[in-house]
C-alpha positions, 0 to 999 in steps of 0.5 A: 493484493493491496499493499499500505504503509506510511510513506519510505516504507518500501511499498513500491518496491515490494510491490515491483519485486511481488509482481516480477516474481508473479507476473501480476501485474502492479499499479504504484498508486501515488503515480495515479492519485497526484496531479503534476502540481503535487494536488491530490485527486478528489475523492469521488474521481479516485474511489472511481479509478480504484473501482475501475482498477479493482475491476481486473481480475488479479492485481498488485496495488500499491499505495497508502495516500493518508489523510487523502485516502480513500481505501474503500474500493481497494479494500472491497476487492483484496484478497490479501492485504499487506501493511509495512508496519515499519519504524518511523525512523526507518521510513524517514530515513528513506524517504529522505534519501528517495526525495524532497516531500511536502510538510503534511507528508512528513507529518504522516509519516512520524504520526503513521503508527498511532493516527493512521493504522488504527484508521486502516485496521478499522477499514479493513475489519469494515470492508476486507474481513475476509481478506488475509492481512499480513504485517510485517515489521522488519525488512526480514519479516518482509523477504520471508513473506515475499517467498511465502506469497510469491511461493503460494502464487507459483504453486497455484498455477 
């Protein structure tokens, strides 16, 4: 599963509580893709670690890295792909609360919507077409597909 959304949306989070109900486990990409110096991997090293972390037979994949990006091998491998369609202002509000963040984040979170998503709709239609994708909108929409997949997942075995 792979997990995207602007920055404050809550995808970690999702992620924590998909992975404790599942017992899949989750690896918060930002954790992986940025240096100590806040310096992103190039791309060449990080569609390698994807690979390698897509390789697994069953996982939780959290990050949307933006303009950094590179979603390719992630995508390639997901069966199920969700997107935090959230309100600007909602992710900004709680990435205000969570930390400091750099001026080329904020900037991808308040053009997220109209720059980014069409990028990652065209992305997914190129290399996960088989893939189900899920949005959701509102935090409720969110806690109805945690039961929904969480529930798939207990049943499956």
């Amino acid at each position: 599963m792979v997990i995207l959304g602007p920055g404050g949306a809550g995808k970690s989070t999702f992620a924590a509580t998909l992975a404790e109900m599942t017992r899949l486990p989750s690896v918060e990409l930002d954790s992986l893709f940025w240096d100590p110096d806040r310096r992103p991997t190039p791309p060449e090293k990080w569609a390698a670690i994807q690979e390698d972390l897509a390789s697994k037979l069953m996982w939780i994949l959290d990050g949307d890295l933006g303009p950094y990006d590179v979603l390719e091998p992630r995508l390639r491998a997901a069966d199920t792909i969700v997107i935090l369609d959230f309100s600007p202002w909602r992710s900004g509000w709680r990435a205000l609360r969570r930390s400091r963040e750099r001026l080329d984040f904020w900037r991808w979170v308040w053009t997220w919507r109209r720059a980014y998503r069409p990028l990652l709709m065209a992305s997914i239609a190129n290399c996960a077409s088989g893939a189900e994708v899920h949005m959701p909108h509102t935090p409720r929409d969110l806690d109805r597909l945690a039961k929904r997949l969480t529930g798939a997942a207990n049943s499956s075995g």
